[in-house]
SESEGU-491105 format. One record per residue (C-alpha): residue number from 1; x, y, z. Coordinates in Angstrom, 3 decimals, decimal comma, padded with zeros to 6 digits. Example, Ala and Ser with C-alpha at 12.3 -4.5 7.8 and 13.67 -1.06 7.14 Angstrom:
BEGIN
<node><lovex>1</lovex><X>012,300</X><Y>-004,500</Y><Z>007,800</Z></node>
<node><lovex>2</lovex><X>013,670</X><Y>-001,060</Y><Z>007,140</Z></node>
This chain:
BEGIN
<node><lovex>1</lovex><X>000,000</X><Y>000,000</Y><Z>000,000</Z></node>
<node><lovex>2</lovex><X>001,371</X><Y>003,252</Y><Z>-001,016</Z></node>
<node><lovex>3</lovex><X>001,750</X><Y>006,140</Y><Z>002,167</Z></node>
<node><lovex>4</lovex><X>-000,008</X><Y>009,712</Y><Z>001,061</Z></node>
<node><lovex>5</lovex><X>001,646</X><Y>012,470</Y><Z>002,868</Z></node>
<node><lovex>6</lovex><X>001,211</X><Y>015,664</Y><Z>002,315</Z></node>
<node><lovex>7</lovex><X>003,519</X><Y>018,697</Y><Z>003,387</Z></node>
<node><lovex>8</lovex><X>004,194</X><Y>022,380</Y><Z>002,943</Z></node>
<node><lovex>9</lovex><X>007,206</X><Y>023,292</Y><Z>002,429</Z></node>
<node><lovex>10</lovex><X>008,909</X><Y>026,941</Y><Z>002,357</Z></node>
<node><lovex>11</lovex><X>011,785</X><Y>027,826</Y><Z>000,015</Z></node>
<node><lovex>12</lovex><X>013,894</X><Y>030,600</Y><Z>-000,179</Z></node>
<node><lovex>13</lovex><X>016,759</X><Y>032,236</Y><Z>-002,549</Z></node>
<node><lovex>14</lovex><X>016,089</X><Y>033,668</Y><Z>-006,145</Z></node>
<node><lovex>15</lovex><X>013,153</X><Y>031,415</Y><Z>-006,739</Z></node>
<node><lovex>16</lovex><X>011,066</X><Y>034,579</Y><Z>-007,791</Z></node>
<node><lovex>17</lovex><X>011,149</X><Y>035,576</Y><Z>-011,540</Z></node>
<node><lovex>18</lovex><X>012,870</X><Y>032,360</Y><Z>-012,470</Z></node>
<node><lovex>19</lovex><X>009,773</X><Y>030,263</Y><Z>-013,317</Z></node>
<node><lovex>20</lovex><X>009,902</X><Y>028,501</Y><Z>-010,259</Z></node>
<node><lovex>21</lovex><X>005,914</X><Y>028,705</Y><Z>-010,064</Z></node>
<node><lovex>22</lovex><X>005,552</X><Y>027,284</Y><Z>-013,344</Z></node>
<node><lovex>23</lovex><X>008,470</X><Y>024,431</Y><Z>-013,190</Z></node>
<node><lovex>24</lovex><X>006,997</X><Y>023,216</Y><Z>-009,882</Z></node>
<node><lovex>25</lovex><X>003,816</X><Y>022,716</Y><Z>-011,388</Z></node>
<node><lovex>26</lovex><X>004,845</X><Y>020,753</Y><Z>-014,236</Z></node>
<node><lovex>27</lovex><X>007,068</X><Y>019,124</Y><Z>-011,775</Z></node>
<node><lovex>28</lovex><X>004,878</X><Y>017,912</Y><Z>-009,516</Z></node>
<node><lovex>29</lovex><X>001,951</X><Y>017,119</Y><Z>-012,285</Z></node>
<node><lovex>30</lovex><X>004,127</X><Y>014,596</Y><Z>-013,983</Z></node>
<node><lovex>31</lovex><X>004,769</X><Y>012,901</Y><Z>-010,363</Z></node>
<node><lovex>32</lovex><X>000,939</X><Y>012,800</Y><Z>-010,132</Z></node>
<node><lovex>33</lovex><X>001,303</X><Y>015,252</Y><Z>-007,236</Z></node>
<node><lovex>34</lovex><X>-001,558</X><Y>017,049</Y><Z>-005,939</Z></node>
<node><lovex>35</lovex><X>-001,755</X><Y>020,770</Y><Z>-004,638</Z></node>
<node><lovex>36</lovex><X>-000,379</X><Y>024,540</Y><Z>-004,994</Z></node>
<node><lovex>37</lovex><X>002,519</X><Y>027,019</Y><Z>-005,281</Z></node>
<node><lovex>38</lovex><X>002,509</X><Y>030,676</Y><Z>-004,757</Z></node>
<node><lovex>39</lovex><X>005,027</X><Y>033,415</Y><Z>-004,249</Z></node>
<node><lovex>40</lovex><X>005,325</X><Y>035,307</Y><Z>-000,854</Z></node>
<node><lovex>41</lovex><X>005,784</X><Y>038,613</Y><Z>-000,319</Z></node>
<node><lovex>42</lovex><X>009,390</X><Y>038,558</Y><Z>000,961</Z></node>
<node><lovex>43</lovex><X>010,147</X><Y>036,849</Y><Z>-002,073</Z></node>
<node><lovex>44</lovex><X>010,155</X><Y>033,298</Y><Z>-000,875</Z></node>
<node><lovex>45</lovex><X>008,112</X><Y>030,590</Y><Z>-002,432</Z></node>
<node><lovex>46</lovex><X>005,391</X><Y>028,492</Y><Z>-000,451</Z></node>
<node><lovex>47</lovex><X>004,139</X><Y>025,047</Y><Z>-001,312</Z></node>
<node><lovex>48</lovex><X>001,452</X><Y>022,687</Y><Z>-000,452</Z></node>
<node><lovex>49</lovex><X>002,014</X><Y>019,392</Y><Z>-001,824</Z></node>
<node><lovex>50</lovex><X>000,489</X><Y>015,609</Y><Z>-001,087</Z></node>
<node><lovex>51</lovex><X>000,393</X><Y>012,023</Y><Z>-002,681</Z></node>
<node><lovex>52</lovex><X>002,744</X><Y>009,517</Y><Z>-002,353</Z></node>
<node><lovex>53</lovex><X>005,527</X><Y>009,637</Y><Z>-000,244</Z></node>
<node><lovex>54</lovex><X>007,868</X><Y>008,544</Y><Z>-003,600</Z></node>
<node><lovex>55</lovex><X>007,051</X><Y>010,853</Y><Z>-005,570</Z></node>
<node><lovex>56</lovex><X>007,189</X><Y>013,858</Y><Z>-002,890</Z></node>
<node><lovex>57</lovex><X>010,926</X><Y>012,696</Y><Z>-001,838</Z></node>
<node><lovex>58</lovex><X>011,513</X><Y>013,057</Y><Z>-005,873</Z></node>
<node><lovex>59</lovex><X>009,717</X><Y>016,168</Y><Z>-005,770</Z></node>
<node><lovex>60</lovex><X>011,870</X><Y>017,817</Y><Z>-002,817</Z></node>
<node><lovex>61</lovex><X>014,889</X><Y>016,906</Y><Z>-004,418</Z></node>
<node><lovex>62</lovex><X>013,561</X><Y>019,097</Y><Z>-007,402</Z></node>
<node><lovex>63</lovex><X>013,205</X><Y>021,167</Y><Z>-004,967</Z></node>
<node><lovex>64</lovex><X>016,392</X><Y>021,946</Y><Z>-003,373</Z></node>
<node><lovex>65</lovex><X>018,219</X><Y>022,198</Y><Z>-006,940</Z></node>
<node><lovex>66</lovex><X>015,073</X><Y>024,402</Y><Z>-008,841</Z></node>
<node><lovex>67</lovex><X>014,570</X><Y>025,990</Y><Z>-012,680</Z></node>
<node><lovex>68</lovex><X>017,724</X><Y>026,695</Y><Z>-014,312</Z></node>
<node><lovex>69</lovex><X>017,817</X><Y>030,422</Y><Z>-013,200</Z></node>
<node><lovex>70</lovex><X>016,802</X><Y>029,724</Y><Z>-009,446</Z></node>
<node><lovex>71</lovex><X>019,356</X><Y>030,035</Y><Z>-006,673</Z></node>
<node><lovex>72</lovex><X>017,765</X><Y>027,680</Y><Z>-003,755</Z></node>
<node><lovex>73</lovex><X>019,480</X><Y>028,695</Y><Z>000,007</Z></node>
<node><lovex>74</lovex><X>017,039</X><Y>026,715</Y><Z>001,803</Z></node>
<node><lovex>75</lovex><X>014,071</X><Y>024,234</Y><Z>001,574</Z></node>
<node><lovex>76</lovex><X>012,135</X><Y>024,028</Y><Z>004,860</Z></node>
<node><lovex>77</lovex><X>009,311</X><Y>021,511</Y><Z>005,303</Z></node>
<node><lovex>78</lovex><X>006,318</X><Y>020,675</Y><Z>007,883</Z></node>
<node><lovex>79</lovex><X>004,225</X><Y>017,681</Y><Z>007,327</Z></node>
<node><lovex>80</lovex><X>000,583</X><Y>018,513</Y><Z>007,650</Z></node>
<node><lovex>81</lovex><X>-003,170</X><Y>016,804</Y><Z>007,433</Z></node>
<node><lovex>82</lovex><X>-003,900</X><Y>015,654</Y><Z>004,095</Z></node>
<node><lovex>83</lovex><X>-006,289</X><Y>018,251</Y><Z>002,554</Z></node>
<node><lovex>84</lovex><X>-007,738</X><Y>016,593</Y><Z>-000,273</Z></node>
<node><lovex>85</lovex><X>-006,195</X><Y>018,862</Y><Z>-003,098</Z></node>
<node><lovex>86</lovex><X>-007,028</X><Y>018,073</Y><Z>-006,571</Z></node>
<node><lovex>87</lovex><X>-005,021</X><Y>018,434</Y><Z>-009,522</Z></node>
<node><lovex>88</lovex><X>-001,683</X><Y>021,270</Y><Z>-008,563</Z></node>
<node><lovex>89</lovex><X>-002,725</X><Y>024,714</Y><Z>-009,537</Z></node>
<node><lovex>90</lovex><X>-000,316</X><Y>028,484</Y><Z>-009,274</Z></node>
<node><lovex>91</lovex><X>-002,224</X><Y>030,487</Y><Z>-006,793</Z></node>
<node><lovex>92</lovex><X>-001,784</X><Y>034,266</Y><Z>-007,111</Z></node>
């Protein structure tokens, strides 16, 4: 039986302007990853993410390393209560 977890996680560096948003999307849509990502206002970048625990290791190692253009200086995350997202969407 495969574990669900689901965490938010909090990551900071030049992640704004770099299409982190958009990467992590497509990122965590092809791991069949359920949730959101939206830019703060001190320029860090918060996500919510849940399904299987594979696929959400994969997805924070994407994580720590980014788009191309991103400079990640830390990845911080906090398991939670699944919420029942559906689908991973860029909230403004």
């Amino acid at each position: 039986m495969t574990k669900i977890k689901s965490i938010q996680i909090h990551i900071t560096g030049r992640v704004q302007n770099v299409g982190f948003r958009f990467n992590a999307q497509d990122t965590a849509l092809k791991l069949g990853l359920n949730g959101f990502v939206t830019n703060k206002p001190d320029g860090s970048v918060y996500i919510e993410v849940e399904g299987a625990e594979d696929a959400i290791n994969r997805f924070l190692i994407w994580c720590h390393q980014g788009p191309d253009w991103a400079r990640v200086t830390g990845v911080n995350m906090v398991e939670q209560d699944i919420r029942g997202y559906e689908g991973f969407y860029i909230k403004k």
